[in-house]
C-alpha positions in Angstrom: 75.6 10.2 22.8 72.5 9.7 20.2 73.1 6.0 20.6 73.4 6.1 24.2 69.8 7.6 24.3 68.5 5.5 21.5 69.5 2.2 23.4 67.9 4.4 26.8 64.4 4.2 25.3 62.1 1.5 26.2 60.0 -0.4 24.2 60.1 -2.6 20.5 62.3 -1.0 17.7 59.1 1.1 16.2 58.5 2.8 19.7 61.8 3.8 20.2 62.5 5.2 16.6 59.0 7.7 17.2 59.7 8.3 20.7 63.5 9.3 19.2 61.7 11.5 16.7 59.2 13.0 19.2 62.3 14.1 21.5 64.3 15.6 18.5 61.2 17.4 17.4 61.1 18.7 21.3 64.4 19.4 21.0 63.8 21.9 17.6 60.8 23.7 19.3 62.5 24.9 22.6 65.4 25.7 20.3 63.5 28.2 18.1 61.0 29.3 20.5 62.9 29.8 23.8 67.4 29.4 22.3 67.4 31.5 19.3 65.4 34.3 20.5 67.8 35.0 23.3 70.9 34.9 21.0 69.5 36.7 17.9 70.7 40.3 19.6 74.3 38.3 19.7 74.0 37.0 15.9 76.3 38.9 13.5 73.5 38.8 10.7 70.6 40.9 13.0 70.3 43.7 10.1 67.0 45.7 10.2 66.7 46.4 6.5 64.0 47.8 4.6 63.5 48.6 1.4 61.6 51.3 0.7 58.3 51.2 -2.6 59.3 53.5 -5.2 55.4 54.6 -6.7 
């Protein structure tokens, strides 16, 4: 599939490989912003822990 996309891309060699790195960097921002939001409730590891100063 990656290669697929990677041959998709127009342009020289140079343009595709920062146009391939612009989309993957895309790609990572909705993930985090909009993807693992939503599913965090979901995730197995959601503790709330605190740890409470001893003075």
């Amino acid at each position: 599939m990656y290669g697929w996309i990677f041959r998709h891309l127009p342009g020289p060699l140079w343009l595709r490989i920062i146009t391939a790195i612009a989309l993957l960097l895309v790609v990572i921002y909705a993930l985090m912003e909009y993807a693992f939001p939503h599913f965090e409730q979901y995730s197995p590891f959601n503790t709330d822990v605190t740890i409470d100063q001893v003075h």
